[in-house]
C-alpha positions as CSV (number, residue, x, y, z in Angstrom):
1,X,-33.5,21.7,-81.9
2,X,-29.6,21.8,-81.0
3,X,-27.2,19.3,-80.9
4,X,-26.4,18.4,-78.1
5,X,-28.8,15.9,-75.4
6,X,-29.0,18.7,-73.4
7,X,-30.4,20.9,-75.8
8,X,-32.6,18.5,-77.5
9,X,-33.9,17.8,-74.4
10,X,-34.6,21.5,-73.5
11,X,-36.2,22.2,-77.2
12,X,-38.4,19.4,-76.6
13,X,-39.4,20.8,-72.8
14,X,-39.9,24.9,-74.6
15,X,-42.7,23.1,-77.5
16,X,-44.3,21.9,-74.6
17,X,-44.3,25.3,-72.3
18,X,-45.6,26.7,-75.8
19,X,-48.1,24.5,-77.0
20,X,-46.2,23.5,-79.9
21,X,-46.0,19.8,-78.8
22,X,-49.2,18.3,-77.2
23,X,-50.2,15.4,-74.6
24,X,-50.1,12.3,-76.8
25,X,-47.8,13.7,-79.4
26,X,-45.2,11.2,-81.1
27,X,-41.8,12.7,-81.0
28,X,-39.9,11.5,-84.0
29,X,-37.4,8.0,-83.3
30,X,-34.0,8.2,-82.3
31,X,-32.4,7.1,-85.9
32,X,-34.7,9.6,-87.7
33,X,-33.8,12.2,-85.7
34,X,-30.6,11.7,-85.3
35,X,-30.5,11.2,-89.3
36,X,-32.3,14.9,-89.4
37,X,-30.1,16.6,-86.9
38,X,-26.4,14.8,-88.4
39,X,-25.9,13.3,-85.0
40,X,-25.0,10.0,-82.5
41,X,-28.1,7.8,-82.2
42,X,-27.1,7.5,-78.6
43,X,-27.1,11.4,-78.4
44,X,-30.6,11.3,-79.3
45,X,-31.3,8.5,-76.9
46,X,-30.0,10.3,-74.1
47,X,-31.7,13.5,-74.8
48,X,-35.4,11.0,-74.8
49,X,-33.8,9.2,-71.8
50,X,-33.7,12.4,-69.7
51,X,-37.3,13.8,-70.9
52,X,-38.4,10.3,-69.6
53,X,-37.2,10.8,-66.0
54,X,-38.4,14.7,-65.9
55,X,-41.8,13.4,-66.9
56,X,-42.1,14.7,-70.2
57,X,-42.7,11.8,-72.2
58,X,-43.3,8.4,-71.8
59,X,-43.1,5.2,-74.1
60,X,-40.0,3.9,-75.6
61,X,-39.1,1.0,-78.4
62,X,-41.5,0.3,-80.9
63,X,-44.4,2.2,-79.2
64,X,-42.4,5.0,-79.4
65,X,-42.1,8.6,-77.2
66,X,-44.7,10.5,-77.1
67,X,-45.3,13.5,-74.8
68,X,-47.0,12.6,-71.7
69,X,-50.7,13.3,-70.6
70,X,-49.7,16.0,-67.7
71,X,-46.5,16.7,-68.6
72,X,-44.0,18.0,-65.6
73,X,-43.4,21.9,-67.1
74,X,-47.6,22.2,-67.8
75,X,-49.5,24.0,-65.7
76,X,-52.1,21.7,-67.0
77,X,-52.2,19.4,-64.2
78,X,-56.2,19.2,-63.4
79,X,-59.2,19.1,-65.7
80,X,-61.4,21.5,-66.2
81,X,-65.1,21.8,-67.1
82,X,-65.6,23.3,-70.4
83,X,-67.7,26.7,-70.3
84,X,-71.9,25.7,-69.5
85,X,-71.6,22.7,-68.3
86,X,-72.0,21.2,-65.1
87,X,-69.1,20.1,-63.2
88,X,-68.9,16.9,-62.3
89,X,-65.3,16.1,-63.7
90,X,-62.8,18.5,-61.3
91,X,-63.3,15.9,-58.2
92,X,-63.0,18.6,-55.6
93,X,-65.5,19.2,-52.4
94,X,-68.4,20.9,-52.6
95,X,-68.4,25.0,-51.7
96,X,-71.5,25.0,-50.2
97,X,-70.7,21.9,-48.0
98,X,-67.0,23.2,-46.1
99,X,-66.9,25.1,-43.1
100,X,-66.6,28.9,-42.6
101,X,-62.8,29.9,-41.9
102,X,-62.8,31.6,-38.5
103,X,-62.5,35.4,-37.6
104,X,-59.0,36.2,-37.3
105,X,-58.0,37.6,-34.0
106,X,-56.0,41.0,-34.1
107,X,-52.8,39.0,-33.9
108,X,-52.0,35.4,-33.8
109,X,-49.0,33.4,-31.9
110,X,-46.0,34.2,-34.4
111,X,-43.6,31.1,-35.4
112,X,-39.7,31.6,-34.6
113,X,-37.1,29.7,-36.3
114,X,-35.8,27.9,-33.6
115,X,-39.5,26.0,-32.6
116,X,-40.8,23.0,-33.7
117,X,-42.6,22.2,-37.3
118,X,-45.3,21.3,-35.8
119,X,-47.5,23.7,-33.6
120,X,-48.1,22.0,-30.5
121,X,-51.8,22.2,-30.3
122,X,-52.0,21.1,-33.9
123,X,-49.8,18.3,-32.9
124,X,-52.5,17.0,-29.8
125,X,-55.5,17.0,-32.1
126,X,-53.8,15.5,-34.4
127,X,-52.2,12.8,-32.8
128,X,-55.8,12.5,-30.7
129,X,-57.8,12.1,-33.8
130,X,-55.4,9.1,-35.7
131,X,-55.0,7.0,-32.3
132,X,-58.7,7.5,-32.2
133,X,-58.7,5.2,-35.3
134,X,-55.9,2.6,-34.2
135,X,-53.2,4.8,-35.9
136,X,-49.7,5.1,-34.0
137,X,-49.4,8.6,-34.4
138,X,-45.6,8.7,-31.7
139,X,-43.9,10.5,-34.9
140,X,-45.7,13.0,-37.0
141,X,-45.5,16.0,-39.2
142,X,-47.4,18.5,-41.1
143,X,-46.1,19.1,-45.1
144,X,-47.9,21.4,-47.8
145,X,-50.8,19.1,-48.4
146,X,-51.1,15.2,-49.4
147,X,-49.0,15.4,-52.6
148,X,-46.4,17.2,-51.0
149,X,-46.1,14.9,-47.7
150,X,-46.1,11.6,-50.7
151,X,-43.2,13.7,-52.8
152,X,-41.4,14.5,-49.3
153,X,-41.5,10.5,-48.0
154,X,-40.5,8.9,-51.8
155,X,-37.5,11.8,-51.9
156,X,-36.5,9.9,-48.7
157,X,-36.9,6.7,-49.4
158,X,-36.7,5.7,-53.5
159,X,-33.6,6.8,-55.7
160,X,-34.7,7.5,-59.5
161,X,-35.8,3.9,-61.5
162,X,-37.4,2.5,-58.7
163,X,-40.6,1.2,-58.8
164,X,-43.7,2.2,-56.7
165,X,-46.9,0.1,-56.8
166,X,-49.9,2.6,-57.3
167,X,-53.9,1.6,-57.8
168,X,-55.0,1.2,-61.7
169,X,-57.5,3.3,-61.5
170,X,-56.2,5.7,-59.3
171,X,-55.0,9.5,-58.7
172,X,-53.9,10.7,-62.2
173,X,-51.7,13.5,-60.6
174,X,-49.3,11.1,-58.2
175,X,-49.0,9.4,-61.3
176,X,-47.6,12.4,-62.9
177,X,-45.6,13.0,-59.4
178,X,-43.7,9.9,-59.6
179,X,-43.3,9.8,-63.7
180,X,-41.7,13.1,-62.7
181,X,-39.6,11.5,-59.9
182,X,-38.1,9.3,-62.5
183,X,-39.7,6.1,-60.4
184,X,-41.9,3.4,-62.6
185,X,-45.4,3.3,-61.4
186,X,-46.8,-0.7,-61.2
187,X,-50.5,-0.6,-61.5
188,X,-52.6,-3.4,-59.7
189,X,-56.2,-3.3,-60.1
190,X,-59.0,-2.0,-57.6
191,X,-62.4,-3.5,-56.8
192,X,-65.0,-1.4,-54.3
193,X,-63.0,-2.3,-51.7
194,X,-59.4,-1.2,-52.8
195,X,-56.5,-2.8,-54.3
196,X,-56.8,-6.0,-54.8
197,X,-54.4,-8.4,-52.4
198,X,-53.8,-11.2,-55.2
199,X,-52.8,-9.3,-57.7
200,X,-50.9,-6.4,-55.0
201,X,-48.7,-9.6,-53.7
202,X,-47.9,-10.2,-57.5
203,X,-46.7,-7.0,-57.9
204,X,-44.7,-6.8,-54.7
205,X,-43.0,-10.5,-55.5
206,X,-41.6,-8.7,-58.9
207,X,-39.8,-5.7,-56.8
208,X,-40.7,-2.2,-55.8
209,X,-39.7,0.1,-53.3
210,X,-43.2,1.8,-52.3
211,X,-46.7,1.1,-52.2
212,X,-49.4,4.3,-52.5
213,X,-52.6,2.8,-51.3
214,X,-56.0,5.0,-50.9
215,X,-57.9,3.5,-47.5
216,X,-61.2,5.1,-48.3
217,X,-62.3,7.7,-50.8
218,X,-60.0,6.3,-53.7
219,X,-59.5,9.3,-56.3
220,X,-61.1,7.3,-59.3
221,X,-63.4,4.7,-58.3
222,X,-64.9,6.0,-54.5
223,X,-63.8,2.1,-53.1
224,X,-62.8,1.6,-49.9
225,X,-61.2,-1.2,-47.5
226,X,-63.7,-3.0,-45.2
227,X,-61.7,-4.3,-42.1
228,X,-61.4,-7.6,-44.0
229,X,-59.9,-6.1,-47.0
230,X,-57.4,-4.0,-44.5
231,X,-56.2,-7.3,-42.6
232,X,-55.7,-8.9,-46.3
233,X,-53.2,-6.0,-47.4
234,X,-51.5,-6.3,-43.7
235,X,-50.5,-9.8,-44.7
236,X,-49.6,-9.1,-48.1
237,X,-47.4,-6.5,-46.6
238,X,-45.9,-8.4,-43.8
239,X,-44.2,-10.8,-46.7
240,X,-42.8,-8.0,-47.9
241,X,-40.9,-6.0,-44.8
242,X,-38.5,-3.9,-47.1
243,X,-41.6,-1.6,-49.0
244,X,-42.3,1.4,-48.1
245,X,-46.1,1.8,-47.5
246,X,-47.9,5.2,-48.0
247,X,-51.7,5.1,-46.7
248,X,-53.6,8.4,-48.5
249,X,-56.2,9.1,-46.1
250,X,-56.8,12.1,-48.5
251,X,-60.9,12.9,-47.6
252,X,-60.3,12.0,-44.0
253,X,-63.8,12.6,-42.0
254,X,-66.0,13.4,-45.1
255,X,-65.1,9.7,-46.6
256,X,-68.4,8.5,-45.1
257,X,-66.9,4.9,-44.0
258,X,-64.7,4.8,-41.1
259,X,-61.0,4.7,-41.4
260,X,-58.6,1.9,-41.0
261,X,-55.1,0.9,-41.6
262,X,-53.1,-1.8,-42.8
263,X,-49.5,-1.4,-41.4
264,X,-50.6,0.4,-38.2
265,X,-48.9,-1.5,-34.8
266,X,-52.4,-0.4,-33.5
267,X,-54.3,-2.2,-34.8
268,X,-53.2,-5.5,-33.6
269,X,-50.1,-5.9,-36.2
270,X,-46.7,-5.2,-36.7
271,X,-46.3,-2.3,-39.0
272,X,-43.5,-2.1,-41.6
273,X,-40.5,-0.6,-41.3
274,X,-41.0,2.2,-43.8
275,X,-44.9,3.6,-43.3
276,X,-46.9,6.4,-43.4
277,X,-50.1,7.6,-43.2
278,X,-51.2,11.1,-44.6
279,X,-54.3,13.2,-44.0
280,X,-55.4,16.5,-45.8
281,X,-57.3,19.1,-44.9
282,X,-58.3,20.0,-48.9
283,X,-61.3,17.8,-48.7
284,X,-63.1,18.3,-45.6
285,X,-62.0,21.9,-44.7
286,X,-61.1,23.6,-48.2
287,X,-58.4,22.7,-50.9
288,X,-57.1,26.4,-50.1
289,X,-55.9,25.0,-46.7
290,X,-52.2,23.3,-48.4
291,X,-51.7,21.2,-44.8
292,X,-51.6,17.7,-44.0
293,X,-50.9,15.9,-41.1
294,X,-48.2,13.1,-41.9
295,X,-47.5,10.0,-39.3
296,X,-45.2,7.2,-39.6
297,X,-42.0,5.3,-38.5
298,X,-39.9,7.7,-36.8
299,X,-37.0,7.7,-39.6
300,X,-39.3,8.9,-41.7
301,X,-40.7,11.5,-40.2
302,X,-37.3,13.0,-39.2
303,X,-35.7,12.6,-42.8
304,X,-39.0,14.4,-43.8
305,X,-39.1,17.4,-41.6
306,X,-35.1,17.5,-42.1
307,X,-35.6,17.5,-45.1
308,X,-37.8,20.4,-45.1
309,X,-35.8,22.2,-42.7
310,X,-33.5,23.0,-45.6
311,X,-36.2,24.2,-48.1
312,X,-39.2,25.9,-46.9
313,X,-38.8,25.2,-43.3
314,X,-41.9,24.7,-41.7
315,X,-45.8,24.7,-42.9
316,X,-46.6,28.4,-41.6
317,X,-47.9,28.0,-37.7
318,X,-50.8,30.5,-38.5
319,X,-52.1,28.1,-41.4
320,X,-51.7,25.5,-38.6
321,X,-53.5,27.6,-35.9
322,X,-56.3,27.6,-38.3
323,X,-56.7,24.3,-38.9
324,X,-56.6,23.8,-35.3
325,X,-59.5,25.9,-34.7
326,X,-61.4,24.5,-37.6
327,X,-60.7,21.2,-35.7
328,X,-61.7,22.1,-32.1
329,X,-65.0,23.4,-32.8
330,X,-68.0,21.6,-32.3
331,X,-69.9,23.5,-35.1
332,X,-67.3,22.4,-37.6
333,X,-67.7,19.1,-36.1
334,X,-71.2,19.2,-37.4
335,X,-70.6,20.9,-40.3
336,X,-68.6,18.1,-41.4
337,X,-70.8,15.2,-40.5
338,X,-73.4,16.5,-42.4
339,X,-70.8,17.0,-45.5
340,X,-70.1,13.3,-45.3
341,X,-74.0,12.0,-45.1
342,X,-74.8,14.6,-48.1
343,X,-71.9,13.1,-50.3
344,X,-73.2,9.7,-49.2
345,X,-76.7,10.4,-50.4
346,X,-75.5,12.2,-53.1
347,X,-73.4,8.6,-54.5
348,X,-76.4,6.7,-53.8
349,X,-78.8,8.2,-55.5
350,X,-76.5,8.5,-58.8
351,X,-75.6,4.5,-58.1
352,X,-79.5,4.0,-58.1
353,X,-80.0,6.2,-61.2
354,X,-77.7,4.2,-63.0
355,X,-78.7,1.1,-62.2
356,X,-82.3,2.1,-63.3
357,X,-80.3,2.0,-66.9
358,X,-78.1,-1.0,-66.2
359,X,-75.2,0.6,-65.5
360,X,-73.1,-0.2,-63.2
361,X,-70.8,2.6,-61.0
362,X,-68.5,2.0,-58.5
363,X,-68.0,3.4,-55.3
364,X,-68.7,2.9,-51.5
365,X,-67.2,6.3,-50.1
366,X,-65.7,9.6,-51.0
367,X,-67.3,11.9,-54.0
368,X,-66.3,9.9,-57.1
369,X,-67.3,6.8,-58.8
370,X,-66.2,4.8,-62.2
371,X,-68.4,3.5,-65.1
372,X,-67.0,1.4,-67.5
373,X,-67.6,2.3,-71.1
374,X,-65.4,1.2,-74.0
375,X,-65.2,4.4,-75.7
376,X,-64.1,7.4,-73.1
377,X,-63.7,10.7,-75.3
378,X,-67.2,10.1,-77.3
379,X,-69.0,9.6,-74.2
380,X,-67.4,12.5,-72.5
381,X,-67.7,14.5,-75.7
382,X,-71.6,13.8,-75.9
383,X,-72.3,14.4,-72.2
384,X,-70.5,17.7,-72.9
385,X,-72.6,18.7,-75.3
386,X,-75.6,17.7,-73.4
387,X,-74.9,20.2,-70.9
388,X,-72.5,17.6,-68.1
389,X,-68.6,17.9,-67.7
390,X,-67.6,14.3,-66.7
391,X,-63.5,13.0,-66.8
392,X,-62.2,10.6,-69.5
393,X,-60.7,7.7,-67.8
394,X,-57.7,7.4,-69.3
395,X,-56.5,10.4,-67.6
396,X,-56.8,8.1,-64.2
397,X,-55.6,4.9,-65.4
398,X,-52.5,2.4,-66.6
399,X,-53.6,-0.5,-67.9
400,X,-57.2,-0.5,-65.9
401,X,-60.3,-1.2,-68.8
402,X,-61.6,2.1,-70.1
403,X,-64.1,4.0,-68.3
404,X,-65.1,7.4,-67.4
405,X,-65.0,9.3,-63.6
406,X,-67.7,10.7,-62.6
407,X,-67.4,13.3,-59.5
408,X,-71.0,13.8,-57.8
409,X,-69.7,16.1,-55.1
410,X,-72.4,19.0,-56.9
411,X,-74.7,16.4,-58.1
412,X,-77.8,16.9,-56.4
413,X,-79.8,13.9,-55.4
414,X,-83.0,15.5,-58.0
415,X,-80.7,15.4,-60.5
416,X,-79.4,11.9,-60.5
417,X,-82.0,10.7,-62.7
418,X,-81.3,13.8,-65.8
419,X,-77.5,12.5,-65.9
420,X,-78.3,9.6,-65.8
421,X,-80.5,9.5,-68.3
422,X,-78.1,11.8,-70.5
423,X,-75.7,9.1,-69.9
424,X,-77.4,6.6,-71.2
425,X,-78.1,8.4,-74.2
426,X,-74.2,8.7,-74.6
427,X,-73.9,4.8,-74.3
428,X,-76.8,4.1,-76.7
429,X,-75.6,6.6,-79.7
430,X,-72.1,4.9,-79.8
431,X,-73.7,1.2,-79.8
432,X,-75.7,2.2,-82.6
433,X,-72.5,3.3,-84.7
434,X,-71.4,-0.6,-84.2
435,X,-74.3,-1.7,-85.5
């Protein structure tokens, strides 16, 4: 294992790149180990301190280190439905419901060095679509897709240790972005119309540097912000000028409920000094597509695109003439409102199913929803067998009840009823083991 922090550190990272060590395995305390290997306790404890801000591990003290869910150096970052089931765990769009790519012309306008990140026809529909929703969108640029444009801003505005309020339930893999950061996530419960302002202001009052809040379409639990809900989190924020907010507008015009902001100056507000708001294209247009469109305060955007000046440059202008086109035609229009009312229909009739076996799922937008159940892996393991893939929630959450995700982007609404049902059985066969 070496002995040396440093090479403990990278003997830890190779057992994970091999297999050797597994998400939830316990790696040995620092007085043990150090007892094994014949070296300084504090050795040990830097070698565990460093796999903690790579986002190896997590735990410390009693609890102990154990290696994290989605470690940093595994490829193993989404689930995966197991071979003949149905998917309903992966929480992507539905195949049959994006639009057709355009025909590409013989040749298309070629990007030089010296132009601007943005392409400037991307740039006017852009800009066109988020003032169309009360967003200020002065200052704005395109990175390689949400995650990237939320790695990008915290890079520019966090130093490792700080903390970063996130939604419990929420998106399991900016979790794993910001353990990888080195920052301390600060979960604050959701309800079906997003965070929750009591318990958000809490968090804030006890110190962070960031907020990530989901507007619509949240990744676990389908909520979404009613313009009440929005105003609530604009005065939450306005206590608090110094965070950073990141809005993750992730399902953009599929979401089925409208969009809004809470730190927009648009909307009738002052917005913080430190904002952004970020919209994909992986959800509505194809998760191929790596673009979104990033707007914010214009520090921000500069630092960003400065920053990306010195790595990959620019997102390619040809991925960005694509998008455009996508964007200006009316058939894709079309295409898209239907995508939204189908997903809609889709969450409705799986709420109604459930209900019909009092169960209760969340969810007001977007293609996923949350249903509590008290033991995650049976009730995944039994609808697995029964034929349906569906996401332990523990994979989604930090201190949030347990639960399971269910993503009905596939689901048809004549199937509802047979999960449902299936679901119910899961339920039923673990209260009868309590009995």
């Amino acid at each position: 294992m070496g002995r040396t922090a440093k090479e403990i550190s990278a003997s830890v990272e190779a057992g994970v790149r091999s297999g050797q060590l597994t998400p939830g395995d316990h790696l040995p305390p620092v007085r043990a180990l150090a007892g094994q290997l014949g070296i300084s306790p504090t050795t040990v404890a830097a070698a565990y301190s460093d796999l903690r801000r790579r986002g190896l591990t997590t735990g410390t003290g009693r609890a102990g280190t154990r290696i994290r869910g989605a470690p940093a150096v595994s490829s193993r970052v989404y689930l995966s439905a197991p071979a003949g089931t149905r998917d309903l765990i992966t929480g992507g769009p539905d195949p049959d419901l994006l639009p057709l790519l355009p025909g590409q012309p013989a040749r298309r306008s070629a990007r030089m060095y010296a132009e601007a990140p943005v392409s400037p026809r991307l740039r006017r529909l852009a800009a066109a679509s988020l003032a169309a929703d009360g967003i200020e969108s002065a200052s704005l640029t395109v990175t390689g897709g949400a995650l990237d444009g939320i790695e990008r801003v915290l890079a520019t505005w966090l130093t490792p240790a700080d903390r970063v309020v996130v939604e419990d339930p929420g998106h399991a893999v900016t979790f794993d972005l910001l353990a990888a950061m080195g920052f301390t996530a600060v979960p604050v419960p959701v309800d079906d119309l997003g965070i929750r302002p009591a318990e958000l202001a809490a968090a804030l009052a006890s110190g962070a540097g960031a907020l990530i809040v989901t507007p619509r379409a949240q990744a676990a639990t389908g909520a979404a912000w009613d313009a009440g809900r929005a105003a609530e989190i604009g005065a939450v924020l306005r206590r608090h000028p110094g965070v950073g907010v990141i809005e993750d507008d992730h399902a953009g015009p599929v979401a089925g409920v409208p969009a809004l902001s809470a730190c927009a100056g648009m909307n009738g507000w002052a917005s913080p000094a430190r904002w952004v708001t970020l919209r994909s294209v992986s959800k509505s247009l194809g998760p191929d597509l790596r673009l979104a469109v990033v707007a914010g305060d214009e520090a921000t955007i500069t630092r960003v695109a400065g920053r990306q000046a010195l790595g990959t440059g620019w997102v390619s202008y040809q991925l960005q003439d694509i998008v455009a086109d996508l964007w200006s035609d009316a058939s894709v229009a079309r295409t898209l409102t239907t995508a939204a009312q189908v997903y809609a229909r889709r969450g409705a009739a799986l709420r109604s199913a459930l209900a019909a076996h009092g169960m209760t799922a969340s969810g007001r937008s977007g293609f996923t929803c949350w249903v509590p159940v008290a033991d995650e892996d049976g009730v995944a393991s039994r609808l697995a067998a029964a034929g349906w893939a569906v996401a332990p929630g523990q994979r989604f959450r930090i201190a949030a009840p347990p639960g399971v995700r269910i993503s009905f982007a596939r689901l048809t609404e004549a199937d509802a009823a047979s999960f449902a049902a299936e679901l119910a059985r899961a339920l039923r066969h673990r209260a009868s083991r309590l009995d």
